[in-house]
mmCIF file of the C-alpha atoms, coordinates in Angstrom:
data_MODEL
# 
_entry.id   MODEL 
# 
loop_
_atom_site.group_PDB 
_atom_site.id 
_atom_site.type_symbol 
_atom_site.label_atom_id 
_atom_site.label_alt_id 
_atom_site.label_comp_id 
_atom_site.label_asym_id 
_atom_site.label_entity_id 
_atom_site.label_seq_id 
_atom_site.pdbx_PDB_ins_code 
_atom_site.Cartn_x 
_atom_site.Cartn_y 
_atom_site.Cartn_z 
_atom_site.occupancy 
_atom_site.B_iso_or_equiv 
_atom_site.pdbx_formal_charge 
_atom_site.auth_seq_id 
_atom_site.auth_comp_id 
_atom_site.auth_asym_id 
_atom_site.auth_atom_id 
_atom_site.pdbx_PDB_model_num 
ATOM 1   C CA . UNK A 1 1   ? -79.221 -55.831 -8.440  1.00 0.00 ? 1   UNK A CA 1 
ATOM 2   C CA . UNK A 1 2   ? -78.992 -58.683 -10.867 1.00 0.00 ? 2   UNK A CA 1 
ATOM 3   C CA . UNK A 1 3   ? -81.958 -58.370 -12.567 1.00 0.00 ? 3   UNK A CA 1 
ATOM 4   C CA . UNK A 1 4   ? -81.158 -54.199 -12.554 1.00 0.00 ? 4   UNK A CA 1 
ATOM 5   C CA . UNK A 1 5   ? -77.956 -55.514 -14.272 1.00 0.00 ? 5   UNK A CA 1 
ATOM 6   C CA . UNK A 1 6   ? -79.847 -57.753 -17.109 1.00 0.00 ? 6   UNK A CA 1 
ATOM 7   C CA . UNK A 1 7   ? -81.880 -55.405 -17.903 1.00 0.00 ? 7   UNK A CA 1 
ATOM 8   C CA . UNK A 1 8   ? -79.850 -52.076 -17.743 1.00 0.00 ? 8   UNK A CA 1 
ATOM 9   C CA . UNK A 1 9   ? -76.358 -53.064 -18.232 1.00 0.00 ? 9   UNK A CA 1 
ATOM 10  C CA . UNK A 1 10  ? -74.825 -49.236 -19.380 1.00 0.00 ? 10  UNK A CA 1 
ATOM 11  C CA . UNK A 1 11  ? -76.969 -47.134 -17.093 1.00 0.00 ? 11  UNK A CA 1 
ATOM 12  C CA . UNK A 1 12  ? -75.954 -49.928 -14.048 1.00 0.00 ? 12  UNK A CA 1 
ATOM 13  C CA . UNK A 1 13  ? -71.994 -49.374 -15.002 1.00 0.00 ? 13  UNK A CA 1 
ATOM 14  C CA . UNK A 1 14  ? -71.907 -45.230 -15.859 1.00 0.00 ? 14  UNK A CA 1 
ATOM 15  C CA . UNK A 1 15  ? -73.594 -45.655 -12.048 1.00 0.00 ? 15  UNK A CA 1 
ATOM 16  C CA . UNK A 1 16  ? -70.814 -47.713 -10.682 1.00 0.00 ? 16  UNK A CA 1 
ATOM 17  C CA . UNK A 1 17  ? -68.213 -46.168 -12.220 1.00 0.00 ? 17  UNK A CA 1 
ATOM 18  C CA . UNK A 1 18  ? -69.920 -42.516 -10.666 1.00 0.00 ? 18  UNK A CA 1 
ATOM 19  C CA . UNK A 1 19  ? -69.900 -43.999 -7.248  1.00 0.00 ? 19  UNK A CA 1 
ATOM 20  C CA . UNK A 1 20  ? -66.218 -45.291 -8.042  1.00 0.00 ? 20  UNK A CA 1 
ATOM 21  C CA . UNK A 1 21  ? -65.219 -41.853 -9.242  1.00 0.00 ? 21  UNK A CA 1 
ATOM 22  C CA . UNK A 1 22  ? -66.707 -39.994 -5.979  1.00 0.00 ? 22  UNK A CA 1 
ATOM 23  C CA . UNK A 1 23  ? -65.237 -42.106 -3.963  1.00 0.00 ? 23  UNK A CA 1 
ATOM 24  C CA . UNK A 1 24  ? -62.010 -41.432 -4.887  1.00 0.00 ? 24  UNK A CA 1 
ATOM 25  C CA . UNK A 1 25  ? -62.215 -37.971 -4.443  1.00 0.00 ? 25  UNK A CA 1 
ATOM 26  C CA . UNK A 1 26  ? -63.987 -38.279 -1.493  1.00 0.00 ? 26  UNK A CA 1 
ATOM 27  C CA . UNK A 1 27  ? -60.814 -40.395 -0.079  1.00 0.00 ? 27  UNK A CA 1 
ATOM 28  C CA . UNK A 1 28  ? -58.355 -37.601 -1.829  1.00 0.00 ? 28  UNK A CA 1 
ATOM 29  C CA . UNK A 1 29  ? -60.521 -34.809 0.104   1.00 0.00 ? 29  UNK A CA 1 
ATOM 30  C CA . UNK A 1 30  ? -60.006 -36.711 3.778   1.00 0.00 ? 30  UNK A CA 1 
ATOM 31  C CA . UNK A 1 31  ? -56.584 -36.960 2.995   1.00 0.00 ? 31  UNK A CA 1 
ATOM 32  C CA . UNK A 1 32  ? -55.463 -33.868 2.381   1.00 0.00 ? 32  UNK A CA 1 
ATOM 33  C CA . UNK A 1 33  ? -57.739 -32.385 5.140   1.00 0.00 ? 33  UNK A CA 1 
ATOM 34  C CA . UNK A 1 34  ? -56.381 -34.823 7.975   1.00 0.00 ? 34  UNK A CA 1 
ATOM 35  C CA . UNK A 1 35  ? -52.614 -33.638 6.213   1.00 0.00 ? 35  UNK A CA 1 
ATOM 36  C CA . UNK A 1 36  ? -52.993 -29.990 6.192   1.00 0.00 ? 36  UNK A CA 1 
ATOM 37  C CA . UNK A 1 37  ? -54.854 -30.094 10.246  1.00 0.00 ? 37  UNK A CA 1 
ATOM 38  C CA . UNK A 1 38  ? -51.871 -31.894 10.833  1.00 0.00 ? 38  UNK A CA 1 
ATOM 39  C CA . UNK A 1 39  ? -49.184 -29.567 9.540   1.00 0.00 ? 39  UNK A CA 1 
ATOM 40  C CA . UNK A 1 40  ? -49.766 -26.288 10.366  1.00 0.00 ? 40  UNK A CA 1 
ATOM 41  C CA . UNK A 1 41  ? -47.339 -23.283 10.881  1.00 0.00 ? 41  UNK A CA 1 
ATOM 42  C CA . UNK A 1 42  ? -44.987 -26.251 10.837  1.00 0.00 ? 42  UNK A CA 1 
ATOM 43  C CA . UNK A 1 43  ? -40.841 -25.101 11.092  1.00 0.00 ? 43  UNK A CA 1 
ATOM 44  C CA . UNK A 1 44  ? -39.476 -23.730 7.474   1.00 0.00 ? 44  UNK A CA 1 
ATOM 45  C CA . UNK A 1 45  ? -36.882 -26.167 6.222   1.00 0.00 ? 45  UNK A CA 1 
ATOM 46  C CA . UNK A 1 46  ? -34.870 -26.095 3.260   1.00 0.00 ? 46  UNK A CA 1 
ATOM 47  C CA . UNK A 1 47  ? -36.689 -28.752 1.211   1.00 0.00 ? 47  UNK A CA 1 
ATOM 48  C CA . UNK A 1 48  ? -40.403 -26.566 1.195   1.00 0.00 ? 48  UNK A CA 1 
ATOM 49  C CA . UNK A 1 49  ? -41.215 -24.298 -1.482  1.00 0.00 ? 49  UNK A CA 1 
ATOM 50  C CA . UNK A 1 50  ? -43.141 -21.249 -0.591  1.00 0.00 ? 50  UNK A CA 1 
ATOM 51  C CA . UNK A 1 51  ? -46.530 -22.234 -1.651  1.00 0.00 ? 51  UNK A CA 1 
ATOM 52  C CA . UNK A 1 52  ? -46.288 -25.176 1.174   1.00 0.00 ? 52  UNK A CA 1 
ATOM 53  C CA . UNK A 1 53  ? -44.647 -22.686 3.600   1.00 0.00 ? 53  UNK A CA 1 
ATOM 54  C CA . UNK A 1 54  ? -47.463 -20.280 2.929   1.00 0.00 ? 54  UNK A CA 1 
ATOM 55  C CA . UNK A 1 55  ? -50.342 -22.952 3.238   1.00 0.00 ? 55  UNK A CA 1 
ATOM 56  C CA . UNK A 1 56  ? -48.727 -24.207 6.668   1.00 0.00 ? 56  UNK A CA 1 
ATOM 57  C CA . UNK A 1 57  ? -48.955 -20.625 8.104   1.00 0.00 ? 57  UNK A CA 1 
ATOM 58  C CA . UNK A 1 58  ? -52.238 -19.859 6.189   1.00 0.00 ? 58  UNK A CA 1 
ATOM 59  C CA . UNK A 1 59  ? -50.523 -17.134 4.130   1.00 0.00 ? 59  UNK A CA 1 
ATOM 60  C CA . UNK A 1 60  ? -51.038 -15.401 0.180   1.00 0.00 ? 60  UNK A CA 1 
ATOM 61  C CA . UNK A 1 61  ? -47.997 -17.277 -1.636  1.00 0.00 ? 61  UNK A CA 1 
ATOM 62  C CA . UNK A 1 62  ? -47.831 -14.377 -3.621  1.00 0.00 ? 62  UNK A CA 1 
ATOM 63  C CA . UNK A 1 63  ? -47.638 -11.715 -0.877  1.00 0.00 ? 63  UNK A CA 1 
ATOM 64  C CA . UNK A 1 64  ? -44.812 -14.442 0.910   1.00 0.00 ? 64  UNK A CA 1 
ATOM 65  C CA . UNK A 1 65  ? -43.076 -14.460 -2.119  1.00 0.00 ? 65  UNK A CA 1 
ATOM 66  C CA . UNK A 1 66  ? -43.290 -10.190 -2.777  1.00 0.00 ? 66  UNK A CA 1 
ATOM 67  C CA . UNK A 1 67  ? -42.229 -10.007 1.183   1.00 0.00 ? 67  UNK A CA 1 
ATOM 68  C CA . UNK A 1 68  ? -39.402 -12.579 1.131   1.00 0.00 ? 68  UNK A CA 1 
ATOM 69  C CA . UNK A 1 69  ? -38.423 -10.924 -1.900  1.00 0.00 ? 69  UNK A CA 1 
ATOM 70  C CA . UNK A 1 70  ? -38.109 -14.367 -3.572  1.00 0.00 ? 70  UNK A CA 1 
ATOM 71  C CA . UNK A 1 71  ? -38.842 -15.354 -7.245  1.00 0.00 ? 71  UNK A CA 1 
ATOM 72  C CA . UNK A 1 72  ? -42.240 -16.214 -8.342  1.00 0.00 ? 72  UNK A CA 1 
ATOM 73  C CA . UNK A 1 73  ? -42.742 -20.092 -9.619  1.00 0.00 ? 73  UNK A CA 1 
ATOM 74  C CA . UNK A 1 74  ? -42.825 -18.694 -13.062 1.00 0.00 ? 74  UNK A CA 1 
ATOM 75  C CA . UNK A 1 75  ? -39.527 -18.049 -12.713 1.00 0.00 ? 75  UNK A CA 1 
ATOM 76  C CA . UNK A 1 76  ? -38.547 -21.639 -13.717 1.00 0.00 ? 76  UNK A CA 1 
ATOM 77  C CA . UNK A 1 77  ? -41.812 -22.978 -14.502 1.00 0.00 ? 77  UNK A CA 1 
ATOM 78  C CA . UNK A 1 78  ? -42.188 -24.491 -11.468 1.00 0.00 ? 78  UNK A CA 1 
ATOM 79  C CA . UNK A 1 79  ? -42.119 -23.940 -7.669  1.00 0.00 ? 79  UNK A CA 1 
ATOM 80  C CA . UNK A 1 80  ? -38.321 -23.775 -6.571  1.00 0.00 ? 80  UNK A CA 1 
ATOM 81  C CA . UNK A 1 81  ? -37.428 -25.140 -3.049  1.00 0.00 ? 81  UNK A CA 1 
ATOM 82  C CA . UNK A 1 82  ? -36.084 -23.049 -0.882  1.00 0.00 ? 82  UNK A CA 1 
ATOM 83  C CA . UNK A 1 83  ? -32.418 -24.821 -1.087  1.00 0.00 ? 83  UNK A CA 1 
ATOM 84  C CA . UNK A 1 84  ? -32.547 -24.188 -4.787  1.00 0.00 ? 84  UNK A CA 1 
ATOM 85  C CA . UNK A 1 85  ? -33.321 -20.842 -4.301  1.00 0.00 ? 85  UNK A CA 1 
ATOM 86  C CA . UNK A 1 86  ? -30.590 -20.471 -2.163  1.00 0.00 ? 86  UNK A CA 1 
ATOM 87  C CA . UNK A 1 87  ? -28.192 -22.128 -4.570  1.00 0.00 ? 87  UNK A CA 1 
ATOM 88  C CA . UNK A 1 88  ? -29.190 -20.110 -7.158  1.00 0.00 ? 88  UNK A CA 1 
ATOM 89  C CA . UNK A 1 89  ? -28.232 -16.596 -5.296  1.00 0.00 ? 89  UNK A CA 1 
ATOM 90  C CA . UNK A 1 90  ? -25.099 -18.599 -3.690  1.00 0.00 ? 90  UNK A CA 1 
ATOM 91  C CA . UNK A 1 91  ? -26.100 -18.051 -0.288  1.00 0.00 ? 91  UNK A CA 1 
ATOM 92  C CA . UNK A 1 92  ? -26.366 -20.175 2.316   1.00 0.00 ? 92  UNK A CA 1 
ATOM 93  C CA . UNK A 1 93  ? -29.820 -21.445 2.564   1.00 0.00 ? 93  UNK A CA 1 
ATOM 94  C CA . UNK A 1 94  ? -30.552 -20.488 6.129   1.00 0.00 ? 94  UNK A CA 1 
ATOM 95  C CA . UNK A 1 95  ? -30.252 -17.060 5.088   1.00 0.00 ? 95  UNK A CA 1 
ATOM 96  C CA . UNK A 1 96  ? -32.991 -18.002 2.949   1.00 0.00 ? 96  UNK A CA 1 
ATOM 97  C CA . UNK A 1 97  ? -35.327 -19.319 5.521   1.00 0.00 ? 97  UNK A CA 1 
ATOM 98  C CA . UNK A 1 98  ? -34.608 -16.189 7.926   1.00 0.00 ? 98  UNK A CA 1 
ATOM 99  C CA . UNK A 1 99  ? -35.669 -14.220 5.188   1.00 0.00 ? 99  UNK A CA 1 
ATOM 100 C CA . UNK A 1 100 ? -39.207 -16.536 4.918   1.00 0.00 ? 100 UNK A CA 1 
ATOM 101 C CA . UNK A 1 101 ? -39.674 -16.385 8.523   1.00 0.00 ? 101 UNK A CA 1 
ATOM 102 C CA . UNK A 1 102 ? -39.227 -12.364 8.668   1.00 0.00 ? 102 UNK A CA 1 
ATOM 103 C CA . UNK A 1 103 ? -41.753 -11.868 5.975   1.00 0.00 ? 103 UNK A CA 1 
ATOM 104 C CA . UNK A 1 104 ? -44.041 -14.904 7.770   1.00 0.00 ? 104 UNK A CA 1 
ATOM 105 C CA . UNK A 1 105 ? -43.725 -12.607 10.972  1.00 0.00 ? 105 UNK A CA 1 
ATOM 106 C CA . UNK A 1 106 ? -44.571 -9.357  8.945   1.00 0.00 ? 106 UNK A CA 1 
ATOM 107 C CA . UNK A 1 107 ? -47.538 -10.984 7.294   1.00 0.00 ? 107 UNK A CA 1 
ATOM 108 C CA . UNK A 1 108 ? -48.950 -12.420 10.461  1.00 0.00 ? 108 UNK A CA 1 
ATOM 109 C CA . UNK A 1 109 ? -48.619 -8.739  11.828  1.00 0.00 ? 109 UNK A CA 1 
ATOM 110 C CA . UNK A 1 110 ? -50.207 -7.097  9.279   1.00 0.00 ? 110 UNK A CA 1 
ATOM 111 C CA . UNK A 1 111 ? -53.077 -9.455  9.838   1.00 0.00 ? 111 UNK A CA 1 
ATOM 112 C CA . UNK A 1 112 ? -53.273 -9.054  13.364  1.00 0.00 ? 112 UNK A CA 1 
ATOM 113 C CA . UNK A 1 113 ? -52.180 -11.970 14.560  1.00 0.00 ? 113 UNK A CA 1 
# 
């Protein structure tokens, strides 16, 4: 490796710096695998925004969104949690999550499940 080094300095780095690279994404891969095995069709709460309700229970965030009858992230730019969503219609956010878990029921029906 040292002489590899001495005599190909640039070509030794850009191939360190690819294993470095890979490896990092390699790590950020197993992590969100073991995460997402780990929280499926877990209980809606009021601090989740759609698209992580929707990738718990394997759903379209779009069609959760259409069903629930809540407003799409572009709404605000961003993904709204469920509380804000809530505060924003000034209703009491377990309204809001019945509403989620109707359209999570209706969604899992339509797919046979």
């Amino acid at each position: 490796m040292k002489k590899l080094w001495r005599t190909r300095p640039w070509l030794t780095s850009a191939f360190l710096l690819a294993c470095a690279v890979t490896l990092f994404f390699l790590l950020r891969l197993v992590g969100q695998t073991v995460y997402w095995q780990t929280h499926q069709q877990v209980p809606v709460q009021p601090w989740m925004t759609v698209g992580y309700v929707a990738r718990s229970w394997g759903l379209d965030p779009r069609a959760l969104d259409a069903k629930a009858g809540l407003p799409l992230p572009e709404a605000k730019g961003r993904p709204q949690p469920l509380a804000e969503i809530a505060r924003d219609r000034g209703v009491p956010v377990a309204d809001i999550i019945a509403e989620v878990e109707a359209a999570i029921t209706a969604l899992r029906a339509e797919r046979g499940e």
